[in-house]
C-alpha positions in Angstrom: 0.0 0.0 0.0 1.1 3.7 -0.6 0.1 6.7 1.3 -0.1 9.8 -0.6 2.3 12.0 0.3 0.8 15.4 -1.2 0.5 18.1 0.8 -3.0 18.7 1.4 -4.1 22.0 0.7 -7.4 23.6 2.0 -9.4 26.8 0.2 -7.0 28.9 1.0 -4.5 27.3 -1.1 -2.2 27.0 1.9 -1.4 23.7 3.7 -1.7 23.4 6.9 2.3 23.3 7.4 2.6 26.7 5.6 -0.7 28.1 7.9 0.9 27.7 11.3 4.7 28.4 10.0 4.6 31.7 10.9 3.1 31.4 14.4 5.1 28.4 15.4 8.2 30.4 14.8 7.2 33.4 17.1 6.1 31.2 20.2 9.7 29.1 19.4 11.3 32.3 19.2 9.4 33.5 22.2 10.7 30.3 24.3 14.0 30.7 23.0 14.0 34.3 24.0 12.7 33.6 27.7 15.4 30.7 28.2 18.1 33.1 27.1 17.6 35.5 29.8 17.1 32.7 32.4 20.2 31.2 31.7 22.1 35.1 31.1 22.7 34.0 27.3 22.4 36.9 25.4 23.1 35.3 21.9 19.8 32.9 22.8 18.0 36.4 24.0 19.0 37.7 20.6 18.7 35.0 18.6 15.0 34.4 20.1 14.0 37.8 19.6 14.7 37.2 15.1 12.9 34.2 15.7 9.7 36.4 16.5 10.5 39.1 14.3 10.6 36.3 11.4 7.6 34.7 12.2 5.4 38.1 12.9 6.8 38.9 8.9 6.1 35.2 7.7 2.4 35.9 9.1 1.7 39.0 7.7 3.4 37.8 4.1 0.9 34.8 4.8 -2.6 36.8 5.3 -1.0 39.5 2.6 -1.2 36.1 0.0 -4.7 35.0 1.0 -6.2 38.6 0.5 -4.6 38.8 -2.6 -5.8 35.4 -3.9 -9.4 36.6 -2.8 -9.3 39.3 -4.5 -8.2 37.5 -7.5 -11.0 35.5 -7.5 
């Protein structure tokens, strides 16, 4: 038996993967943020802090896509 590996996409035309990307990188981010300053790491503090800056962007790229490919159709 095979499984089908295909992404499954939804009306959106995103898969689910590419719908929680963006927020699943801000709370890592977030966590990796919070364990730098308990553990005085300031490279984890900083490194944390891209993390949420990267996955606020990848959100609003995200929601920018699906208003455009509403308004397309």
């Amino acid at each position: 038996m095979q499984e089908n590996d295909e992404p499954k996409i939804d009306g959106d035309g995103l898969t689910l993967k590419g719908k929680i990307s963006g927020a699943g990188q801000a709370i890592l981010g977030e966590i990796e943020r919070l364990a730098g300053v308990i553990t005085a790491d300031p490279l984890a503090q900083q490194e944390g802090e891209f993390n949420v800056e990267v996955g606020e962007l990848r959100e609003e790229i995200e929601s920018d896509l699906k208003e455009d490919r509403d308004s397309d159709e």
